[in-house]
N, C-alpha and C positions, 0 to 999 in steps of 0.2 A: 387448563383442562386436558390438554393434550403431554403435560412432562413427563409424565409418568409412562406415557405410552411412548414412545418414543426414548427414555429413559434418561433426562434431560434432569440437570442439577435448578436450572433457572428458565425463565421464557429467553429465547436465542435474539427475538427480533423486535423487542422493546423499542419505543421511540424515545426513549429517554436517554439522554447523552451523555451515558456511561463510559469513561473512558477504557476501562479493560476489553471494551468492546470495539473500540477503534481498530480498522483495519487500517494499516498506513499505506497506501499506492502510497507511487512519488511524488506526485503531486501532494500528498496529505501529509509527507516529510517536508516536503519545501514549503508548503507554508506552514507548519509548526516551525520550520527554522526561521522565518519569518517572522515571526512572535517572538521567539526566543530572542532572535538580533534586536529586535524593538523593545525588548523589556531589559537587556544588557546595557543597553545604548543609555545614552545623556538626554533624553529627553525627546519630545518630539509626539507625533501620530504615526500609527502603525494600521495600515487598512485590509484589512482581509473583504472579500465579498464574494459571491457565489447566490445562486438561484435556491429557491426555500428547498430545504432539506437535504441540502448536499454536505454537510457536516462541518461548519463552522461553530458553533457551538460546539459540537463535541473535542472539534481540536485546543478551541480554548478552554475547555476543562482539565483537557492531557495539558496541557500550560501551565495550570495551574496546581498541578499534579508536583509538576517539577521544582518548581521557584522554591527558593528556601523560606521557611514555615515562619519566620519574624515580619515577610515583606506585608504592608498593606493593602488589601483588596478592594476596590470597591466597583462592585459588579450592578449594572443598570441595565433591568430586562424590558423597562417600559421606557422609551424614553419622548414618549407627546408629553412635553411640559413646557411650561414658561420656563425662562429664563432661571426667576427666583424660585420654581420647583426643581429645576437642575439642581443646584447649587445646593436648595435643603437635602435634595437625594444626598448626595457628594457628602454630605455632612452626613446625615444618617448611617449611613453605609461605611464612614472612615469610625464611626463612634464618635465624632467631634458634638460636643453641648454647641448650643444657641441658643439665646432669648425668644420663648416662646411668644410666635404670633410675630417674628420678624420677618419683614418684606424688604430689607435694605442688602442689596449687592455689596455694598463696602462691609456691611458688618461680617456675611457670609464669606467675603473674600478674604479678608482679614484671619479668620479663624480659620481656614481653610490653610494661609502662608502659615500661618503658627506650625499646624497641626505637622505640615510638611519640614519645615525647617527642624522642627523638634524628631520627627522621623531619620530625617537625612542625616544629624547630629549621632543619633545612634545606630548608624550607619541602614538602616532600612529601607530598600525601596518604597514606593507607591507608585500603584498601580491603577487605575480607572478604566471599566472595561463596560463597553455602550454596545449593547446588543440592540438590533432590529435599527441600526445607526439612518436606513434611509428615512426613518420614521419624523430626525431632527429637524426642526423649524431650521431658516436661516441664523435667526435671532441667539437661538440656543448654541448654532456652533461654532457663531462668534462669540459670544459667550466661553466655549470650549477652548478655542486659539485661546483668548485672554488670562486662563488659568494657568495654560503654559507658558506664560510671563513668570512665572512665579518661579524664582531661580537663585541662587548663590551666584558668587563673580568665576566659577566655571561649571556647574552643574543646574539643567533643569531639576524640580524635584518633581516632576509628576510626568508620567509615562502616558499615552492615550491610545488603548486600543476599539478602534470601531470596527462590530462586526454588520453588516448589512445588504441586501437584495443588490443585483447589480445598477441602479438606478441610483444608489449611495455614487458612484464614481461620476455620473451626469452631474447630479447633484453637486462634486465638488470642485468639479470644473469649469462653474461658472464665475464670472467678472469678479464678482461682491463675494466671492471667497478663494480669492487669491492667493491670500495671504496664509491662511490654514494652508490650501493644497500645498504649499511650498515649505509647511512644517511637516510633512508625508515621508519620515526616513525607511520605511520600508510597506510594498502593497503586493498583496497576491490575490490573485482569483480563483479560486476552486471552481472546475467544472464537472461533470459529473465522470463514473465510473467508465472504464472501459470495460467490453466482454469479458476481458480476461480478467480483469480487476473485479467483477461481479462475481465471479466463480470464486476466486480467493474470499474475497468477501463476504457469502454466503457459507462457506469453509468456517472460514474463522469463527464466525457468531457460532455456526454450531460448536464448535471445537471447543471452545470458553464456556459453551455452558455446558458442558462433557459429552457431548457427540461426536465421535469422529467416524463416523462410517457415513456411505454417500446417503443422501435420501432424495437430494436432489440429481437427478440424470446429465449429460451434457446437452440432450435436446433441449430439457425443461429452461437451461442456461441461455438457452438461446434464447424462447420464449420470455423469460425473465427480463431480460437485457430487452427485446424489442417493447414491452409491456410499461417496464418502469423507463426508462429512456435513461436509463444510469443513475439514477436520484436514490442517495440511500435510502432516503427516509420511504417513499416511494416500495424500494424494494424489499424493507423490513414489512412494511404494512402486506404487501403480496402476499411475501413468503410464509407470514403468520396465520393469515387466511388459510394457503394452501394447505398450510399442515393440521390445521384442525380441521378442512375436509377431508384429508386424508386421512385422520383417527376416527373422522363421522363413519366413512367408509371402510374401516377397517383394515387400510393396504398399508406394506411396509414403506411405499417410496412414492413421490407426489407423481403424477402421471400427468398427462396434454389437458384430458379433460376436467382437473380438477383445478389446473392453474389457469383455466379458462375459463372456470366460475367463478375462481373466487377472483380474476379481470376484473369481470362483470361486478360481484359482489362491490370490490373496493371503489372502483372506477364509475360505478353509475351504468346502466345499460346503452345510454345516449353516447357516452364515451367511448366504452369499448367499441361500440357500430360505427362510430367516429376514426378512432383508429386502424379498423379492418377495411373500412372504405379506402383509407389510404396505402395501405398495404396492397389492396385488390391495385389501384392505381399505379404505383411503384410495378408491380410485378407486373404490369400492361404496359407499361416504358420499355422495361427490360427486357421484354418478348419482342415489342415492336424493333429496340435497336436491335436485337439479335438478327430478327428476320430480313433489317435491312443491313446489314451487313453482311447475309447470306448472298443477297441480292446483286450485291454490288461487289462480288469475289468471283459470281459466276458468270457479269459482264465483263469483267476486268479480264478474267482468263481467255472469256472468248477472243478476245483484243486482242490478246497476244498472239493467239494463234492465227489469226490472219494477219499478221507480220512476214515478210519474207525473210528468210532466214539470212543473217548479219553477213557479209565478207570476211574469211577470215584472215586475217594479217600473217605474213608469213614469219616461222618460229624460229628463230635466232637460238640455236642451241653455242653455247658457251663451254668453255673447256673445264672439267671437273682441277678444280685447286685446294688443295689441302687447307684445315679450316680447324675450328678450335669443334670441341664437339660440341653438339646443341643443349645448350639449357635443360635443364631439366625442368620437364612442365608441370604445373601441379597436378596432382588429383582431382579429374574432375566430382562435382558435387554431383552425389544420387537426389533423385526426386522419388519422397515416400510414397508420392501417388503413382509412380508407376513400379515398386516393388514387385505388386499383387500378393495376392496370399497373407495381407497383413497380420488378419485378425489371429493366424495359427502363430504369431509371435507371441507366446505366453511370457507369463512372469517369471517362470521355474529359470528359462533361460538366461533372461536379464538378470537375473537375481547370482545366479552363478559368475556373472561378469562382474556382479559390485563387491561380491566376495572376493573373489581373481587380486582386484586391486588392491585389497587390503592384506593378501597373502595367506590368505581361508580359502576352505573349502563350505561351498554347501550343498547339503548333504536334501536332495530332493526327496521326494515322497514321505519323509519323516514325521512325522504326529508332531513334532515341534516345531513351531513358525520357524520364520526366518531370523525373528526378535530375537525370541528365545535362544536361535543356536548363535547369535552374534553374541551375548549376553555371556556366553562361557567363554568367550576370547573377549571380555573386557569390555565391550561396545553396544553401544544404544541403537536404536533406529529411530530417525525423526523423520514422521509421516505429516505432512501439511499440503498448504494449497498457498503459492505464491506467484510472483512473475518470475520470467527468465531474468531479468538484470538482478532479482535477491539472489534467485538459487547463483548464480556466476559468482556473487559475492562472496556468497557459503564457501566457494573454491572446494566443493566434495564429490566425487564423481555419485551418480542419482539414477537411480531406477524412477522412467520416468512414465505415465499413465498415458499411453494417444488415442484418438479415435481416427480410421476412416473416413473415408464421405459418407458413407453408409450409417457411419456412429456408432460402430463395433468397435471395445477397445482392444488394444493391444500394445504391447511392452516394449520396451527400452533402454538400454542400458547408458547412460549419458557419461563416457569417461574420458574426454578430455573438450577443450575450447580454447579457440583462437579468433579475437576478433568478432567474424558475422561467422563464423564456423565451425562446426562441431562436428565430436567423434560418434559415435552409434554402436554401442553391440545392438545389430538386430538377429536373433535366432546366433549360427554360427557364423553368420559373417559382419567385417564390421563397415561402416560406410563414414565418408565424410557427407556431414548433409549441412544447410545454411540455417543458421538459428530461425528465419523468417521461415522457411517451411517446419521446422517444427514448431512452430507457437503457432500454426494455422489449422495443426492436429492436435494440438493440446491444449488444455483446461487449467493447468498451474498445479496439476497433484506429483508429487513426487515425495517418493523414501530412500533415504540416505541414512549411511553409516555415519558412527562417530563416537571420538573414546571421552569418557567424560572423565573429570578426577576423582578420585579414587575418595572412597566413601558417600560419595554424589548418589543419593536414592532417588530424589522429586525434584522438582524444583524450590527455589529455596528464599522465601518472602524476606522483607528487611523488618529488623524484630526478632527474629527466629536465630538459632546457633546450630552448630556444624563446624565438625572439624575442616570442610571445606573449604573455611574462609581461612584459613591460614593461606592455603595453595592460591585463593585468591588472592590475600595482600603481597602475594611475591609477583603474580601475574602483573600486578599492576603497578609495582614497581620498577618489574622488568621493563613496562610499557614507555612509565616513564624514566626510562634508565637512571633508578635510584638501587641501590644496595636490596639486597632482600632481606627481609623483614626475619626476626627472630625471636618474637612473642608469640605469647602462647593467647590471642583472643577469639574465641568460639563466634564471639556476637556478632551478628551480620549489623548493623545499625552508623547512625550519625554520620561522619566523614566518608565511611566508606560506602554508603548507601550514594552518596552525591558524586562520589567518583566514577562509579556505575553508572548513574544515570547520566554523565556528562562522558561516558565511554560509549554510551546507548544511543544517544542524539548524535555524536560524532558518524557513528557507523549505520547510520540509518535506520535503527530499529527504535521501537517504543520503548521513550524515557520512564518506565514505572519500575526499573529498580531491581525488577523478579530477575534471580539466576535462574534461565532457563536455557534448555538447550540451545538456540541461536546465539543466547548471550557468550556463554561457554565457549564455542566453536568461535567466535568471533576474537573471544581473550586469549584462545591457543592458537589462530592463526597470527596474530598481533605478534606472538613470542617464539613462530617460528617452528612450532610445532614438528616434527617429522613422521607426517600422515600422508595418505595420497591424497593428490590434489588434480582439480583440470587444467593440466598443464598440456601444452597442444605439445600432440606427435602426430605424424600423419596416418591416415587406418593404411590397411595393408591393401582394401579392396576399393572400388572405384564405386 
């Protein structure tokens, strides 16, 4: 109802566990690496679990995004079954035939070893993947160990991933499933989003379904974040609300009282009153510790003062001796909050500094972005929403988005990092400040320069051709110090699509294969590239 207004290719916040939609925190990297290590592996269980709607499922879709297209699948989203409905699933689901109206464990298991051994002969995984896992009888996942009996004299043939509520891990560490837990080669637990993980997140979905301008504020983030309690699925349902009372009402960008309704709407009114009560409560804690720590600063001082004043020891002055000179101290770190004047740091300024770096000029007040005028010296701008440890990654100096206490933005020019600390163009001067105070002013928005290779229009799907991928197959040779490549093939496809994505999993970004910018930036800094980078020098001002 609302795409069109808002001018949206697709709905942003679908509860369907599309993986292009996947944002990856790093938590939602480490356990896809998780997955991945358990479907590489020789066999075994591999346990993911996480509270309803914190995106297990979606990451095992990206899983199976990636796995090469021969492996066997068999994916179980109900699993309240007997024993011998297990097993018929397991068949169903591999394509294996059975004698209609069989109830016997041997026969199913039997053709179950076939199907595997016949598999593993033409070198193919399988794979068994049990969603809503806390749901399994005891019975059934003994049943489950027993399958993974099934082996050559060095390879399991069957892989087992359980996804399920966190009540799966109670569950597996009881007495009478010992034996399973200690077949567990790898387990992670997703917990839900952080603030700034919400902000990216809420980014992303728009950005994928072609929105990239804010509609959401850095207040409304806040709201958001206290509302859904980090839960994606949670915060899709919100966000989708919001924005169709925002097209009911006709405003460009969702505002307090409209993600207050549609609380109410999604949550039940009983709920949201629920939640505010506890919020009123919280905030009467934090008043009352306030006040008595006011209390107990302005007894403490009095104390002091009716102390008689110390004795003082007499001062031993020493003879001055030549000495090496003193150390040179570092730079102490500026605190943004006491700048003042934040909000008059504009972009124009910052933007001049990310230029500086690159050995540009830009050229303010001009009717042409700042895209456009990088675009005539060869270079992209990549405008997103992530955390401080990706953009670090990126190694690109970043014009980056802050807010005040107040929640007026204002600009920054991020060019260089060390450590817990960073360089600052703010306005004309430049400041060392500690990464923890700016992630406490910012939201994860930053644009950054970057040169792409030459003939590089869009991004560029596997399927699709481009002189590109020549430049690619030498990148990735260079990568893995083999000779460079000297065919002439356009097509981005097969081999090379799997060397991507197994360069994409390495570096932390989502295994789908797409050359796109991050990907790019990733395979020129791999080869060494000679761009500016955040390399720490110290600022010149304190």
């Amino acid at each position: 109802m609302y795409k069109e207004y808002f001018g949206l290719a697709e709905m942003p916040f679908s509860i369907a566990p599309d993986p292009r939609y996947i944002y990856m925190s790093a938590q939602h990297r480490e356990a896809l690496a998780h997955l991945v290590y358990g479907f590489n592996g020789d066999g075994g269980f591999v346990l993911l679990t996480g509270e309803i709607g914190t995106g297990k499922t979606t990451i095992c879709r990206c899983l199976l995004e990636q796995i090469p297209k021969n492996s066997a699948i068999a994916f179980i989203v109900n699993p309240k079954l007997t024993a011998v409905e297990l097993l018929a699933t397991v068949c169903d689901e591999f394509g294996i035939k059975y004698p209609e109206g069989n109830t016997s464990v041997k026969v199913f298991t039997d053709l179950i070893n076939t199907f595997l051994l016949d598999a593993h002969a033409r070198v193919h995984k399988a794979l068994l993947i049990i969603d809503e896992a806390q749901n399994l009888s005891t019975d059934v996942l003994e049943q489950l160990r027993l399958l993974t009996n099934l082996e050559t004299n060095k390879f399991k043939l069957l892989q087992i991933i359980l996804l399920g509520q966190p009540e799966l891990r109670d569950k597996l560490s009881r007495p009478e499933l010992q034996q399973l837990a200690q077949r567990i080669i790898a387990r992670y637990h997703l917990g839900p989003l952080s603030k700034k993980d919400i902000a990216a997140y809420v980014a992303h979905r728009l950005s994928v379904a072609g929105v990239r301008r804010e509609i959401f504020s850095f207040r409304i983030m806040h709201s958001i974040y206290r509302l859904s309690r980090g839960v994606p699925r949670l915060i899709n349902v919100l966000c989708d609300r919001a924005l169709l009372g925002t097209y009911v009402q006709g405003k460009n960008d969702v505002d307090k009282p409209t993600i207050k309704t549609a609380a109410r709407e999604v949550f039940g009114e009983a709920e949201y009153k629920g939640y505010r009560k506890k919020i009123s409560v919280w905030m009467f804690a934090v008043i009352l510790l306030a006040i008595s720590a006011v209390v107990f600063a302005a007894a403490y001082f009095n104390y002091k003062k009716e102390q008689p004043p110390a004795l003082k020891e007499n001062t031993v002055i020493t003879p001055h001796t030549s000495s090496l000179p003193p150390a040179e101290q570092p730079k102490p770190l500026s605190k943004l909050s006491n700048l003042g004047n934040l909000n008059r740091l504009n972009k124009e300024a910052a933007l001049k500094s990310i230029f500086k770096q690159w050995g540009i000029s830009y050229q303010s007040g001009k009717k042409a972005s700042a895209c456009v005028q990088a675009q005539a010296y060869g270079l992209r701008c990549l405008n997103t929403v992530s955390s401080f440890e990706s953009l670090r990654r990126l190694n690109k100096p970043a014009l980056l988005k802050l807010f005040d206490r107040q929640g007026r933005e204002f600009y920054a020019a991020l060019t260089a990092i060390k450590a817990q600390t960073a360089v600052l163009a703010l306005g004309t001067e430049t400041k060392n400040v500690s990464v923890k105070d700016i992630e406490a002013h910012w939201l994860g928005e930053y644009t950054l320069l970057w040169r792409p290779p030459q003939d590089y229009q869009r991004d560029i799907y596997p399927g699709s051709s481009s002189t590109v991928i020549l430049w690619l197959e030498n990148q990735l040779s260079a990568i893995n110090g083999k000779p460079a490549q000297s065919s002439k093939n356009f097509l981005y496809d097969g081999e090379l699509v799997k060397q991507v994505k197994k360069f994409q999993l390495a570096n932390g970004l989502v295994p789908d294969g797409i050359l796109g910018a991050e990907t790019l930036i990733y395979l020129d800094k791999a080869t060494g590239a000679d761009v500016p980078a955040l390399e720490y020098k110290n600022a010149g001002g304190a």
